[in-house]
Residue, then its C-alpha position, 0 to 999 in steps of 0.5 A: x216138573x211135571x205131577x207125573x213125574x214127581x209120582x214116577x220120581x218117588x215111586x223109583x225112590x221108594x223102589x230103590x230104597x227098599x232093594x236097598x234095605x231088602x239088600x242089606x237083610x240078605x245079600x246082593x245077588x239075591x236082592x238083585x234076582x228081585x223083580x217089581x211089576x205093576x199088574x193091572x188084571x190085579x182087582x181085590x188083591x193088593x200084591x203077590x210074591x212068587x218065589x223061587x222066581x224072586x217076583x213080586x207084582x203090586x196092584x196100580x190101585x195102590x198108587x191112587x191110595x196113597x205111597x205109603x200104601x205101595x211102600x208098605x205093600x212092597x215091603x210086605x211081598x218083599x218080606x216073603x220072599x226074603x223069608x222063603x230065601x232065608x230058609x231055603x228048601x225048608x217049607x214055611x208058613x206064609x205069615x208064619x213066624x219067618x216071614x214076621x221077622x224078615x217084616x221087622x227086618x225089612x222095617x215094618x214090624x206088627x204087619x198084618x196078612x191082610x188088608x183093609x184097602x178099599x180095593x174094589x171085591x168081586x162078588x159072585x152070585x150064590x147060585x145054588x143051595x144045598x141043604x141036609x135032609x136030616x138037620x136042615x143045615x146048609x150051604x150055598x154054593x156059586x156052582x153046582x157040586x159034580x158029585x153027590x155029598x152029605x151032611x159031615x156033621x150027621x155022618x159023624x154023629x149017626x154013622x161013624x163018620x162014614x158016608x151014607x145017602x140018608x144025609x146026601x145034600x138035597x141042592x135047590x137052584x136060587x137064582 
């Protein structure tokens, strides 16, 4: 058997035992509404869960990590969705107290909301600056604001939080 073919045989493995698991904390006709793909367009984001359409797309990345990494990251969109099954029309948090059950329910307690792969991160250059006349703070931005904004704090502090064009944010292109 080929090193492909013992990868695709653990990876249908993992799959099945989780839906199995993910089965048992729920029930059949949900657990088989439940879809798994692989996303290549995926970059920085290890998977995502979409609900109500019961989806969950995983990063190909995570292959080259190591299994445990899929099977963790798996579970961890599982949990979401079984989560939002679990409660219904009823709106929760995304790593709230429900999804932190259904995590130890699906075995993996303790998880965390994020992750510290070594997923390649896009970086985007900071292209304009924009700074308050009044105090001097500021904020770099990738695009240039569409409409004229003031210093929040200055506004709060000097003008009862109103609006005023005496703190408006002077921009300043930096690259």
């Amino acid at each position: 058997m080929s090193d492909e073919e013992q990868l695709r045989q653990a990876l249908h493995s993992m799959l099945e035992q989780s839906m199995q698991r993910l089965e048992e904390c729920s029930d059949a006709v949900f657990a088989g509404k439940v879809s798994v793909v692989w996303n290549a367009r995926m970059r920085s984001t290890a998977g995502r869960a979409f609900w109500p359409e019961a989806k969950v797309e995983l990063n190909p990345k995570l292959i080259a990590i190591s299994l445990e990494e899929v099977r963790r990251t798996l579970l961890h969109e599982l949990a979401h969705l079984l989560a939002y099954h679990r409660c219904g029309l009823r709106k929760i948090a995304p790593h709230g107290v429900e999804w932190q059950l259904a995590c130890a329910d699906l075995g993996i307690p303790g998880e965390r909301a994020t992750h510290s792969l070594p997923l390649p991160r896009r970086q985007q250059v900071k292209r304009w600056r924009y700074s308050c006349p009044s105090c001097g703070e500021g904020a770099e931005r990738v695009r240039k604001m569409k409409r004229y904004v003031a210093c929040y704090p200055c506004c709060q502090k000097f003008n009862g939080g109103r609006y005023n064009k005496k703190y408006q944010l002077v921009s300043e292109r930096i690259a």
